[in-house]
HTML snippet that shows the backbone in 3Dmol.js (N, CA, C, O; Angstrom):
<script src="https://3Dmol.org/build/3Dmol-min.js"></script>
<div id="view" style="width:600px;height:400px;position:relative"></div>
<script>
const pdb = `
ATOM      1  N   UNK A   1      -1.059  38.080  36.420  1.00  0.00           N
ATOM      2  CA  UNK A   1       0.034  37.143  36.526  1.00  0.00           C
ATOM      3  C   UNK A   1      -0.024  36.347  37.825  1.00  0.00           C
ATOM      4  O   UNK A   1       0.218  35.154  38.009  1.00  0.00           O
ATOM      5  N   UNK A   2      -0.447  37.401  38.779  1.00  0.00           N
ATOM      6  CA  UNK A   2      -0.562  36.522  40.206  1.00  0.00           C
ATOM      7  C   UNK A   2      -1.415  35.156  40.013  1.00  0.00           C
ATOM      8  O   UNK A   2      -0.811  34.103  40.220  1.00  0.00           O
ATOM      9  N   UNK A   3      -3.241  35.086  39.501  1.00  0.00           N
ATOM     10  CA  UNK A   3      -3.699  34.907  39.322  1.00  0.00           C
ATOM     11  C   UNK A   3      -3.194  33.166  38.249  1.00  0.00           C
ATOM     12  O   UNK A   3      -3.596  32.033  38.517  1.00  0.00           O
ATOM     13  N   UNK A   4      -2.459  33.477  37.348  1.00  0.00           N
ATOM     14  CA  UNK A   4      -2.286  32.471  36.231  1.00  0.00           C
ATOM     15  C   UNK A   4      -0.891  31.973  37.267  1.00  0.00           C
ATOM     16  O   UNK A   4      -0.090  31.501  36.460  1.00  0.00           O
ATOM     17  N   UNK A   5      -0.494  31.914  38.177  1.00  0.00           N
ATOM     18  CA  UNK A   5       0.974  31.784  38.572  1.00  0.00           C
ATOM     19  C   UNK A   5       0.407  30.624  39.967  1.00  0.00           C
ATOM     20  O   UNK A   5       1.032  29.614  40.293  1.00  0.00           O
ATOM     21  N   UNK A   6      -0.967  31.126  40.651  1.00  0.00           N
ATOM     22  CA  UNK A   6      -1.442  30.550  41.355  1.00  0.00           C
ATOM     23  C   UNK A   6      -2.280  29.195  40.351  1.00  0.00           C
ATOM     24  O   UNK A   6      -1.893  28.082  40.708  1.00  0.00           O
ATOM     25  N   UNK A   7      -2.987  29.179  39.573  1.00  0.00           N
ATOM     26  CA  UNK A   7      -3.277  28.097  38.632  1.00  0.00           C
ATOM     27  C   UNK A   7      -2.467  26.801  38.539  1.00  0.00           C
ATOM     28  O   UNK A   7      -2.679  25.603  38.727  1.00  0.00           O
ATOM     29  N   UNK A   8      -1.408  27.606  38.152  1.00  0.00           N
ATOM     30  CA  UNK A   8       0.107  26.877  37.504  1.00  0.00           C
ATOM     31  C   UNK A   8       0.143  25.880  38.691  1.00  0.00           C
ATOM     32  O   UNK A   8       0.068  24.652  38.680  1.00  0.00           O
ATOM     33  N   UNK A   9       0.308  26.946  39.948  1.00  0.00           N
ATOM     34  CA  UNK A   9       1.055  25.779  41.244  1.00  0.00           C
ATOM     35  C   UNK A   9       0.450  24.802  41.213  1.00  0.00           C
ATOM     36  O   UNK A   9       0.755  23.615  41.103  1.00  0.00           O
ATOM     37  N   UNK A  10      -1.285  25.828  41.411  1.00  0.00           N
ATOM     38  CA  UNK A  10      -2.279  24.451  41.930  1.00  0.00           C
ATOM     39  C   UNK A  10      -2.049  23.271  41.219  1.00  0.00           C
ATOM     40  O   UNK A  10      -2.012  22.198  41.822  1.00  0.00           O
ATOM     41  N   UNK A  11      -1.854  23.352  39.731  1.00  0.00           N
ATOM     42  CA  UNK A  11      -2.339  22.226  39.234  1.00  0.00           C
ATOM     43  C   UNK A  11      -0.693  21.375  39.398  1.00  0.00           C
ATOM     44  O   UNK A  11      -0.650  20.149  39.499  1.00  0.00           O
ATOM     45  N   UNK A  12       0.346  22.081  39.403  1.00  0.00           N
ATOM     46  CA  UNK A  12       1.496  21.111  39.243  1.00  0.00           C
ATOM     47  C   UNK A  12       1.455  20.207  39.873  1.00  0.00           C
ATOM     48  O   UNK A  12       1.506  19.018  39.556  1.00  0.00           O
ATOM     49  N   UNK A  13       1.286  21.049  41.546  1.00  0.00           N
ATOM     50  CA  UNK A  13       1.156  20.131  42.699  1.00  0.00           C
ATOM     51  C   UNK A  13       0.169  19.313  42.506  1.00  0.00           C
ATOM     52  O   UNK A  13       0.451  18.134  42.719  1.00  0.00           O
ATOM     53  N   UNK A  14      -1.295  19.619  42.051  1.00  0.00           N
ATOM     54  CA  UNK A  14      -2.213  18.102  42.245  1.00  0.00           C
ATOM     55  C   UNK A  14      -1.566  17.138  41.014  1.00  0.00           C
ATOM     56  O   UNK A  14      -1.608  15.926  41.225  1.00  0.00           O
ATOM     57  N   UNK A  15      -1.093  17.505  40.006  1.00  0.00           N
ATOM     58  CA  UNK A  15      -0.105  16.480  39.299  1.00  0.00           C
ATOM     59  C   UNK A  15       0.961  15.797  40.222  1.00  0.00           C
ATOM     60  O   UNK A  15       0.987  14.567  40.212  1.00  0.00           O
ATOM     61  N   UNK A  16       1.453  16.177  40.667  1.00  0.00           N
ATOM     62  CA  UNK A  16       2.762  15.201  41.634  1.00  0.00           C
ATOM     63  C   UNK A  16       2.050  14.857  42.588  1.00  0.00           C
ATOM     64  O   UNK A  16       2.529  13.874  43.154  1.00  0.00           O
ATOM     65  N   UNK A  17       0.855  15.317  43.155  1.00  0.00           N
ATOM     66  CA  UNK A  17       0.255  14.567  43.852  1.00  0.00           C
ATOM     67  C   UNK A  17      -0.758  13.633  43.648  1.00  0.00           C
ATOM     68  O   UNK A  17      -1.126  12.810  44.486  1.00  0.00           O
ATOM     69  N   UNK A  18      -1.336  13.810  42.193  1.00  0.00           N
ATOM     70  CA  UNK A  18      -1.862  12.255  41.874  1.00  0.00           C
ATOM     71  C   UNK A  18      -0.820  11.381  40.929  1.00  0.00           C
ATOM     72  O   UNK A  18      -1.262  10.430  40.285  1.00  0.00           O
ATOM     73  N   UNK A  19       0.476  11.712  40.876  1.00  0.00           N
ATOM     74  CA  UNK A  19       1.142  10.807  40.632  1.00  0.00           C
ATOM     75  C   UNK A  19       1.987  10.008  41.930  1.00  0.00           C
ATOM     76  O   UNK A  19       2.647   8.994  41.704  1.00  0.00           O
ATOM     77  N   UNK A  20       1.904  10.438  42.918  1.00  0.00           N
ATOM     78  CA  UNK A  20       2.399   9.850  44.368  1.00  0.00           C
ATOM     79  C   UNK A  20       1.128   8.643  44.103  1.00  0.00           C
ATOM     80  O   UNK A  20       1.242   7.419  44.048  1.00  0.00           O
ATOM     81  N   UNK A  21      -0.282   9.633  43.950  1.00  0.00           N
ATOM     82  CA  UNK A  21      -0.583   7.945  44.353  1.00  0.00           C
ATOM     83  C   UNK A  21      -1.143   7.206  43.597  1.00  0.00           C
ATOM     84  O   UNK A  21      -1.838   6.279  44.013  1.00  0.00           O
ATOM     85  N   UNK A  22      -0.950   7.474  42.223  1.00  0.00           N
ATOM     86  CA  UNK A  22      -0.942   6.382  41.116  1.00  0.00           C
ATOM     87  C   UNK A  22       0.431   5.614  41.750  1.00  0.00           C
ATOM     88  O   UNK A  22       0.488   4.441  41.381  1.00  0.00           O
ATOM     89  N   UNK A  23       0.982   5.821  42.182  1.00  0.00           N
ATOM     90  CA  UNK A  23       2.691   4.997  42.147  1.00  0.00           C
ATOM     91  C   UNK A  23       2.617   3.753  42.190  1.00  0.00           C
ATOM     92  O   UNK A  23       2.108   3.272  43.203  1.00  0.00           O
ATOM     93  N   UNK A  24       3.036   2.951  41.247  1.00  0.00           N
ATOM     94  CA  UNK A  24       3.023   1.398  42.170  1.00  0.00           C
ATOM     95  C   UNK A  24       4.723   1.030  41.441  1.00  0.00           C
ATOM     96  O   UNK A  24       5.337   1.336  40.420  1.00  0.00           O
ATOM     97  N   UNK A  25       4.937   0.288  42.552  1.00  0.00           N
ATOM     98  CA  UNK A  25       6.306  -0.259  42.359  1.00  0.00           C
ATOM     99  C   UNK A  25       6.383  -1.425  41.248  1.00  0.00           C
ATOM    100  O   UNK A  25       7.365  -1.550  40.515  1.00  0.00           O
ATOM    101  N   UNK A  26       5.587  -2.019  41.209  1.00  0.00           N
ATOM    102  CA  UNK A  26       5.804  -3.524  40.648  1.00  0.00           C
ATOM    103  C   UNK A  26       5.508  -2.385  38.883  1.00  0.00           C
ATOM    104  O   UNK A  26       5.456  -3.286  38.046  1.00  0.00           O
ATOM    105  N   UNK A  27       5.424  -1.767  38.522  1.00  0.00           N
ATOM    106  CA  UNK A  27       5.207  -1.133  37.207  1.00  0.00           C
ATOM    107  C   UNK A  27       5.841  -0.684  36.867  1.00  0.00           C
ATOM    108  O   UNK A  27       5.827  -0.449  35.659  1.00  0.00           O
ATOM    109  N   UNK A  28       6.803  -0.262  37.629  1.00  0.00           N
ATOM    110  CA  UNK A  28       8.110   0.602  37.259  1.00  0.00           C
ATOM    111  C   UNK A  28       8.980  -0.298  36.135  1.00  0.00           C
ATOM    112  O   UNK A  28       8.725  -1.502  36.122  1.00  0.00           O
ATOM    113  N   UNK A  29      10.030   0.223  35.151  1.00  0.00           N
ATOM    114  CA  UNK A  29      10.924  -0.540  34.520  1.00  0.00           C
ATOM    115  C   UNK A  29      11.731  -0.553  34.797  1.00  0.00           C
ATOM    116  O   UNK A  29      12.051   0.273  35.653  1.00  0.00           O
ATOM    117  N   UNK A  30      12.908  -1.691  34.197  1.00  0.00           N
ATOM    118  CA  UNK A  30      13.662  -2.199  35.288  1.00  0.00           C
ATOM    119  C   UNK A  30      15.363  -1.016  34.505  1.00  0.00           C
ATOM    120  O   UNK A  30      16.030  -1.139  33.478  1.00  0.00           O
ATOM    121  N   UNK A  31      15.407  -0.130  35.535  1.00  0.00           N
ATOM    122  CA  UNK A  31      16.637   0.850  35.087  1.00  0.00           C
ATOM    123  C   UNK A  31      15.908   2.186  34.477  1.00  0.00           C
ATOM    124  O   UNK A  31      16.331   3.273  34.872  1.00  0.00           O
ATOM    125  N   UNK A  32      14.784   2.154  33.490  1.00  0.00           N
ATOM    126  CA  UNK A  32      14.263   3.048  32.737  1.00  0.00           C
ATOM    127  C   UNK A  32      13.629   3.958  33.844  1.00  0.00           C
ATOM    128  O   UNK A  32      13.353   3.511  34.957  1.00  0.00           O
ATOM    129  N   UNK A  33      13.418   5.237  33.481  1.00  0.00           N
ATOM    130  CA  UNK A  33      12.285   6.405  34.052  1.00  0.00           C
ATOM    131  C   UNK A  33      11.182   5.895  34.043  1.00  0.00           C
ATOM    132  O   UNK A  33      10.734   5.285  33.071  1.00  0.00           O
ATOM    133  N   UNK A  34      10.518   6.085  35.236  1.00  0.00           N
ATOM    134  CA  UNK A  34       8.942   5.809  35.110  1.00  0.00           C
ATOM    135  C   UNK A  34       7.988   6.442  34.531  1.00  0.00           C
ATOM    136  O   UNK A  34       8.496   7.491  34.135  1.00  0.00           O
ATOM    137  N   UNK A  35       6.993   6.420  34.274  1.00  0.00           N
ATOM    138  CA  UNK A  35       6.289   7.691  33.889  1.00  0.00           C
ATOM    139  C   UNK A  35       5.595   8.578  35.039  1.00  0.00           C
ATOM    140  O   UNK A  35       5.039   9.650  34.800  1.00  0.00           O
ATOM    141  N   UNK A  36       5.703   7.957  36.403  1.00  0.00           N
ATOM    142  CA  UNK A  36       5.207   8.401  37.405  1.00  0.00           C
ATOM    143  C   UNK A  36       6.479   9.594  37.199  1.00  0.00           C
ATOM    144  O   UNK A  36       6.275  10.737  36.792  1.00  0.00           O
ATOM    145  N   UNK A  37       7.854   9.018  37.593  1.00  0.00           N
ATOM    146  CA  UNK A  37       9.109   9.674  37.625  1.00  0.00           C
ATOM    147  C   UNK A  37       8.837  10.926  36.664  1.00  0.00           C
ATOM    148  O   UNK A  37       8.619  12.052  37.109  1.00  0.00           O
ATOM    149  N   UNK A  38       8.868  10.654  35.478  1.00  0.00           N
ATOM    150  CA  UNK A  38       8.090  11.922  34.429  1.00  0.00           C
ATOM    151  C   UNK A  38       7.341  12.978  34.855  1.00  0.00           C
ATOM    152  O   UNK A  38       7.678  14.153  34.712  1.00  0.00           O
ATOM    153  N   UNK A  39       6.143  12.530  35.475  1.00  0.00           N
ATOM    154  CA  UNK A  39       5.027  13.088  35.349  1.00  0.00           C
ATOM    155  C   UNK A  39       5.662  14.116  36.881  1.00  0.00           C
ATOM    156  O   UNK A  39       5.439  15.325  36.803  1.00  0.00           O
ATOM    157  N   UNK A  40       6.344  13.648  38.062  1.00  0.00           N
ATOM    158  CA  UNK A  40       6.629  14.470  38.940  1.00  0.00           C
ATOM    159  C   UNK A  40       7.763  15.449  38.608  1.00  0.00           C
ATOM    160  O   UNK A  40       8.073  16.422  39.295  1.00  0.00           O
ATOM    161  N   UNK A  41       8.184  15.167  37.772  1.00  0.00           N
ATOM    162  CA  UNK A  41       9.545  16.153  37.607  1.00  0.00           C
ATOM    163  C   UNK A  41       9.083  17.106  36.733  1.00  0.00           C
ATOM    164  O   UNK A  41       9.456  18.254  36.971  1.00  0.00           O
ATOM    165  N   UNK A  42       8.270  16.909  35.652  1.00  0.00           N
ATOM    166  CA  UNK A  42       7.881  17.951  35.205  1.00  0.00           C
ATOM    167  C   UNK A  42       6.663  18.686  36.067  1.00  0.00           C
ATOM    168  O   UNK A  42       6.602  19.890  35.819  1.00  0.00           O
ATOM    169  N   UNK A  43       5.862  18.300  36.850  1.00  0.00           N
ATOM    170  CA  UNK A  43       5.130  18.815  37.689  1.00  0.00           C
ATOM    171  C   UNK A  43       5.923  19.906  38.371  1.00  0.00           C
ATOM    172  O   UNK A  43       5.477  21.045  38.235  1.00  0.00           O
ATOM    173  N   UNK A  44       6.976  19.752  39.050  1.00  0.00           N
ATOM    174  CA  UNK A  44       8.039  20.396  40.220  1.00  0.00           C
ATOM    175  C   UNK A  44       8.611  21.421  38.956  1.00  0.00           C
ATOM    176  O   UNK A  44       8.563  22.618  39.237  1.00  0.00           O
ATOM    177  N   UNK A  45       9.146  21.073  37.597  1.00  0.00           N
ATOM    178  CA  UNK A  45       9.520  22.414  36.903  1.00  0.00           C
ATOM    179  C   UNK A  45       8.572  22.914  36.908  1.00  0.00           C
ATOM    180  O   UNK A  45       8.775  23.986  37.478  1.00  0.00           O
ATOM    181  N   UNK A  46       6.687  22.790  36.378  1.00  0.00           N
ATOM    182  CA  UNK A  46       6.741  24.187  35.940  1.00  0.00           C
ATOM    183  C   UNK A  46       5.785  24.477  37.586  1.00  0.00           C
ATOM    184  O   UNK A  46       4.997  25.421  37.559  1.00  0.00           O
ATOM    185  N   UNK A  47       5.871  23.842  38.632  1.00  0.00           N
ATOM    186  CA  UNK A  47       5.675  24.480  40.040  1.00  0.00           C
ATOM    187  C   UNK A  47       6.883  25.865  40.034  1.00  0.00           C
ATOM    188  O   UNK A  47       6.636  27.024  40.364  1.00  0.00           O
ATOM    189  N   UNK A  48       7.838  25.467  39.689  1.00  0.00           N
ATOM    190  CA  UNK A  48       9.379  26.546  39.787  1.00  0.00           C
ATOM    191  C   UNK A  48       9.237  27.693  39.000  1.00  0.00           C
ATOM    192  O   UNK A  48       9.652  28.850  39.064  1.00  0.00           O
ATOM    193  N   UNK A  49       8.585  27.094  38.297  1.00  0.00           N
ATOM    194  CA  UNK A  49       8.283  28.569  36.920  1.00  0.00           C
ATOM    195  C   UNK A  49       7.194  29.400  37.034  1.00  0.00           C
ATOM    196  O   UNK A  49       7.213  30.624  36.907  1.00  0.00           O
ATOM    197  N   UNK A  50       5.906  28.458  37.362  1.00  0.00           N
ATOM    198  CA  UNK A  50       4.923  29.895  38.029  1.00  0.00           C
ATOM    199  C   UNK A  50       5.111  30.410  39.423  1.00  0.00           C
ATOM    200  O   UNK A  50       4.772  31.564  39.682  1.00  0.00           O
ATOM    201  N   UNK A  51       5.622  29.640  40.323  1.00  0.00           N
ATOM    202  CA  UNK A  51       6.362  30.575  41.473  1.00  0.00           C
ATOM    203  C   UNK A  51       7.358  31.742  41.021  1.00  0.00           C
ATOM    204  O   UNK A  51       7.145  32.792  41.627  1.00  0.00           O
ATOM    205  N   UNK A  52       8.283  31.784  40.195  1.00  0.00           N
ATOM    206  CA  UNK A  52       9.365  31.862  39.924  1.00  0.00           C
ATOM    207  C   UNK A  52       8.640  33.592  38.858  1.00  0.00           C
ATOM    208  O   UNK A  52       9.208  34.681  38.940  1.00  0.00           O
ATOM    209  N   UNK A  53       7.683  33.406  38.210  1.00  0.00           N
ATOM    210  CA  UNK A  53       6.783  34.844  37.768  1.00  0.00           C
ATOM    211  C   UNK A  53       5.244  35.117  38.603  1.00  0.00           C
ATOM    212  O   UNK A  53       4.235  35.680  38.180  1.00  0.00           O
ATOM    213  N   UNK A  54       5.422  34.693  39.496  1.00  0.00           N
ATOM    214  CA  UNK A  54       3.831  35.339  39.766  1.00  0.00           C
ATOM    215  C   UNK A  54       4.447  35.269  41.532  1.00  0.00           C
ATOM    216  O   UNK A  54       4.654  36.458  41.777  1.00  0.00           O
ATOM    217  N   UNK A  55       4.728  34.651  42.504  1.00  0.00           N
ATOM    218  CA  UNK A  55       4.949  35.087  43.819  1.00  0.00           C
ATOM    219  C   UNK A  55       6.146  35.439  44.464  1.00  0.00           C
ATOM    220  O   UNK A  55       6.325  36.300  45.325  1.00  0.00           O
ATOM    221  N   UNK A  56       7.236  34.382  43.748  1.00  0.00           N
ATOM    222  CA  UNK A  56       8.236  34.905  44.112  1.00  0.00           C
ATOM    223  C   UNK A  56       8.859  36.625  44.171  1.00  0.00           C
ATOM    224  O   UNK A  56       9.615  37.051  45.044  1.00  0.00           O
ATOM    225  N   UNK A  57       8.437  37.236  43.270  1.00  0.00           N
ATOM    226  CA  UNK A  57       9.089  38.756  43.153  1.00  0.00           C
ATOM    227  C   UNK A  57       8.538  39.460  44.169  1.00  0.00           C
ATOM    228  O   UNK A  57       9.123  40.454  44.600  1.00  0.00           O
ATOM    229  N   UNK A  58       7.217  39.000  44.744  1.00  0.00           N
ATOM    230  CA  UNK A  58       6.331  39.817  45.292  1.00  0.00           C
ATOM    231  C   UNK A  58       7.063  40.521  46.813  1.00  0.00           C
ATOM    232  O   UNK A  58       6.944  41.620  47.356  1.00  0.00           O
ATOM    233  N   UNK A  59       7.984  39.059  47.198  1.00  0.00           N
ATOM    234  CA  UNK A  59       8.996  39.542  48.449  1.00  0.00           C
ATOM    235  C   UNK A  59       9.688  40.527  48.424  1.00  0.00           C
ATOM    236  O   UNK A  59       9.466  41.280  49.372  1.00  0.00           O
ATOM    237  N   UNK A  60      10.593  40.920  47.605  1.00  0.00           N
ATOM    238  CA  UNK A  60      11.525  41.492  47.272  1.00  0.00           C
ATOM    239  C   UNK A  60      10.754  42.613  46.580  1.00  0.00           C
ATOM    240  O   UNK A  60      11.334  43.676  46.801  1.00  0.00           O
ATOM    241  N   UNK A  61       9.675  42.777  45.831  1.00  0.00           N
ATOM    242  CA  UNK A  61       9.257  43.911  45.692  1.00  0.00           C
ATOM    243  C   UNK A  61       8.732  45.305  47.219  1.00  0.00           C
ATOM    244  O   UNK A  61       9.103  46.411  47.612  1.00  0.00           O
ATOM    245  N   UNK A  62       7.741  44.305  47.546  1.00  0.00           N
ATOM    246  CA  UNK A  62       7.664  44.765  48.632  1.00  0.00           C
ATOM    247  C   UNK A  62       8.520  45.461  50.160  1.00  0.00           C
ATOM    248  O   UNK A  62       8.290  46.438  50.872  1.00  0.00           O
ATOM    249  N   UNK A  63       9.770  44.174  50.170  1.00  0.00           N
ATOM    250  CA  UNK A  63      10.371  45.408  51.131  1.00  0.00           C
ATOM    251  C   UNK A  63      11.407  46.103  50.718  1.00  0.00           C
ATOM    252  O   UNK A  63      12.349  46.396  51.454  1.00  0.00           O
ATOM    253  N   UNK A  64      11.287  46.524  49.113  1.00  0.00           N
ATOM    254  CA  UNK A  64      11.926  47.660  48.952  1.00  0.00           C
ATOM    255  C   UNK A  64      10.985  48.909  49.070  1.00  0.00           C
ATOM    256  O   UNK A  64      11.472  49.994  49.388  1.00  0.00           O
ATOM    257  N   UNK A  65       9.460  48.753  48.784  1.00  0.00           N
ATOM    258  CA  UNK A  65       8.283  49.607  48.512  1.00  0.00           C
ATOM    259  C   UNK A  65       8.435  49.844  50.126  1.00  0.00           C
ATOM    260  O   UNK A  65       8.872  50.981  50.305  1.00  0.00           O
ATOM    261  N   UNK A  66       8.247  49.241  51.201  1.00  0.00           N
ATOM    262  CA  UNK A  66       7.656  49.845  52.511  1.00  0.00           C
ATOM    263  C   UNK A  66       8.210  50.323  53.839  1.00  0.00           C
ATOM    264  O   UNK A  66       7.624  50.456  54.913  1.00  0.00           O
ATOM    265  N   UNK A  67       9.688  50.588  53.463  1.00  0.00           N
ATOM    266  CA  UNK A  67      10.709  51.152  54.176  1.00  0.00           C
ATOM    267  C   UNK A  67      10.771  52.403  53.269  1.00  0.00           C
ATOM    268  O   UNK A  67      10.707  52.445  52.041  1.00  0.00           O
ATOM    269  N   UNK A  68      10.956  53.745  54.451  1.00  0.00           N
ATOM    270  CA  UNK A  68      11.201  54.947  54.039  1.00  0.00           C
ATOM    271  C   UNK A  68      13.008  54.979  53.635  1.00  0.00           C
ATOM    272  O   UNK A  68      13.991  54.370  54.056  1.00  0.00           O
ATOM    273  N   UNK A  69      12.775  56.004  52.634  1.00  0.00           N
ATOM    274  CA  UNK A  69      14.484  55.833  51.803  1.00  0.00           C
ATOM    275  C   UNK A  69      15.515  56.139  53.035  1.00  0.00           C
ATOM    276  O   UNK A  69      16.552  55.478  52.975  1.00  0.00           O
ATOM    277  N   UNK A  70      15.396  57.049  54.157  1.00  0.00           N
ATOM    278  CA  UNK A  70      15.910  56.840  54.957  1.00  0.00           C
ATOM    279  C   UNK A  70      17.041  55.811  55.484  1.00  0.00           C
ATOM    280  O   UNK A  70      18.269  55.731  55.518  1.00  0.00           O
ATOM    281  N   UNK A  71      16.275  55.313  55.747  1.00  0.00           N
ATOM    282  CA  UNK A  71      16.545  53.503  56.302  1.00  0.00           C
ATOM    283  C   UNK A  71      16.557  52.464  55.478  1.00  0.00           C
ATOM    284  O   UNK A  71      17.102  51.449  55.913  1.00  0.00           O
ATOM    285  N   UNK A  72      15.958  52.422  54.046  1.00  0.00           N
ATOM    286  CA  UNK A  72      15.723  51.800  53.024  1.00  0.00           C
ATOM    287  C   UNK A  72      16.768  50.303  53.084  1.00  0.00           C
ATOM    288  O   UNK A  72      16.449  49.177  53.468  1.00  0.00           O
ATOM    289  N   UNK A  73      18.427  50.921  52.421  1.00  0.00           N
ATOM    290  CA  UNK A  73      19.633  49.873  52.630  1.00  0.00           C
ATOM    291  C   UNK A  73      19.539  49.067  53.950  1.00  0.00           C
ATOM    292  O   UNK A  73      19.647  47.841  53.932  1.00  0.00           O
ATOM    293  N   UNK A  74      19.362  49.678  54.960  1.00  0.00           N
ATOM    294  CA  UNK A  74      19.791  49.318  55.889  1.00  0.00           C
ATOM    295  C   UNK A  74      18.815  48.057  56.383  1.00  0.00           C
ATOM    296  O   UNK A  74      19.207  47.022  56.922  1.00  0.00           O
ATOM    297  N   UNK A  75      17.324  48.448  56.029  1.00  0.00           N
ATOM    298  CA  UNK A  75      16.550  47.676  56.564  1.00  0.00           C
ATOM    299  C   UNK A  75      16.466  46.378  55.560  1.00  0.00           C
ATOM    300  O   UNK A  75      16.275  45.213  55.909  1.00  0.00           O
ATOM    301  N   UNK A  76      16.653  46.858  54.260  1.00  0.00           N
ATOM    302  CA  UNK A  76      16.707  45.949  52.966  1.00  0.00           C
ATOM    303  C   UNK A  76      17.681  44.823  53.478  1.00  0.00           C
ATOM    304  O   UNK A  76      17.316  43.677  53.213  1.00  0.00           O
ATOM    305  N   UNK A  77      18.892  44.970  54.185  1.00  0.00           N
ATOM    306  CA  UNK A  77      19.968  44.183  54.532  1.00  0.00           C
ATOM    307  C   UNK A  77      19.499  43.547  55.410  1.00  0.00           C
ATOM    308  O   UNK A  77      19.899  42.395  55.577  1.00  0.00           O
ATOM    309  N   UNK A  78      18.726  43.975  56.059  1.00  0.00           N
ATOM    310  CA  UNK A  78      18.195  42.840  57.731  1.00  0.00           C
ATOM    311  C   UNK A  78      17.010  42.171  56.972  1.00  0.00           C
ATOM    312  O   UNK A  78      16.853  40.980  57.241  1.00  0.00           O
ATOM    313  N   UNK A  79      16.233  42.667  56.162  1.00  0.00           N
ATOM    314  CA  UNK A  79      14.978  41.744  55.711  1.00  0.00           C
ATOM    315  C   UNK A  79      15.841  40.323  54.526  1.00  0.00           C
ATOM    316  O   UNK A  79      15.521  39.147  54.353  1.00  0.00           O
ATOM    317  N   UNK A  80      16.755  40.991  54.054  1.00  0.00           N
ATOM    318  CA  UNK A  80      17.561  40.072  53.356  1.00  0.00           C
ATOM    319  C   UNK A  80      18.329  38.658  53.758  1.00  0.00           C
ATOM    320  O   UNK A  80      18.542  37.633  53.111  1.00  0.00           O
ATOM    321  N   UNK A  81      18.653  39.059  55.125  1.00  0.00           N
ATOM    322  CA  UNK A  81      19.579  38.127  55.908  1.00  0.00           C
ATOM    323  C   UNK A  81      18.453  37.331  56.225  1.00  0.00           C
ATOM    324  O   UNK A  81      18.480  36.142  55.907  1.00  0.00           O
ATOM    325  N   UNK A  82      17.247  37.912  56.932  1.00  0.00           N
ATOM    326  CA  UNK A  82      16.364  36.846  57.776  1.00  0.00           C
ATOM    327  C   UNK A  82      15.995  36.154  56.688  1.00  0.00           C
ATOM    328  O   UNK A  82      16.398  34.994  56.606  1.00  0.00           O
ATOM    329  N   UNK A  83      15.131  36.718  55.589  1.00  0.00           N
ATOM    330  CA  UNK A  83      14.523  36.046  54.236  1.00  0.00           C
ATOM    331  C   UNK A  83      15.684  34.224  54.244  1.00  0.00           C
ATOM    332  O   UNK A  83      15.427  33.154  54.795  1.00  0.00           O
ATOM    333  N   UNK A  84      16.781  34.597  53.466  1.00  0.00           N
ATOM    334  CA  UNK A  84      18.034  33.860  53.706  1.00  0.00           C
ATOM    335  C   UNK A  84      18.047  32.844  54.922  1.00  0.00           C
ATOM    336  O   UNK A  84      17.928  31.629  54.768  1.00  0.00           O
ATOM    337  N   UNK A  85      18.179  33.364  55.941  1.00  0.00           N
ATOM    338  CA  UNK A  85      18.557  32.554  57.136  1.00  0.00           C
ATOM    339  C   UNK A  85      17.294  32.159  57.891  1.00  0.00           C
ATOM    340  O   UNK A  85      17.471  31.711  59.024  1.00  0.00           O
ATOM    341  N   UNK A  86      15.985  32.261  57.415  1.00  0.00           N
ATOM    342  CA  UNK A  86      15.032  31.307  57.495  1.00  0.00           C
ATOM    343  C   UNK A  86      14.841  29.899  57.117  1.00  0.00           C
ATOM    344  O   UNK A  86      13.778  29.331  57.367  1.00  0.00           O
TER     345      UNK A  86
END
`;
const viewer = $3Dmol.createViewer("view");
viewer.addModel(pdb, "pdb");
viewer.setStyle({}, {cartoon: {color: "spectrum"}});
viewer.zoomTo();
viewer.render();
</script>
């Protein structure tokens, strides 16, 4: 999943990024969606969706795995806040 999740990004992003520079203004329609407009927004969803199953969990898996149960809550709450308030 990691693997197919990293794919996903790569390619979304080089989609919104060869639609930055296909862009030209004078092509656009006048009020209508562009297809540039198209082509980046769906790029950025499914960027959200293979982040969203393949790296995102990996945070939150992890610092529940590498704090002893001990301290577990406690440290879970400070890795939580910074995560957050980064």
């Amino acid at each position: 999943l990691l693997r197919a999740g990293l794919v996903g990004m790569f390619v979304s992003l080089a989609a919104v990024g060869g639609a930055f520079l296909a862009f030209d203004e004078s092509a656009t329609t006048a009020g209508g969606p562009s297809t540039v407009g198209i082509i980046t927004v769906i790029g950025l969803v499914v960027f959200i969706a293979s982040f969203a199953f393949s790296l995102g969990p990996v945070t939150w898996t992890m610092i529940s795995e590498i704090f002893p149960t001990r301290v577990r809550g406690r440290a879970i709450a400070v890795a939580t806040a910074a995560n957050w308030g980064a």
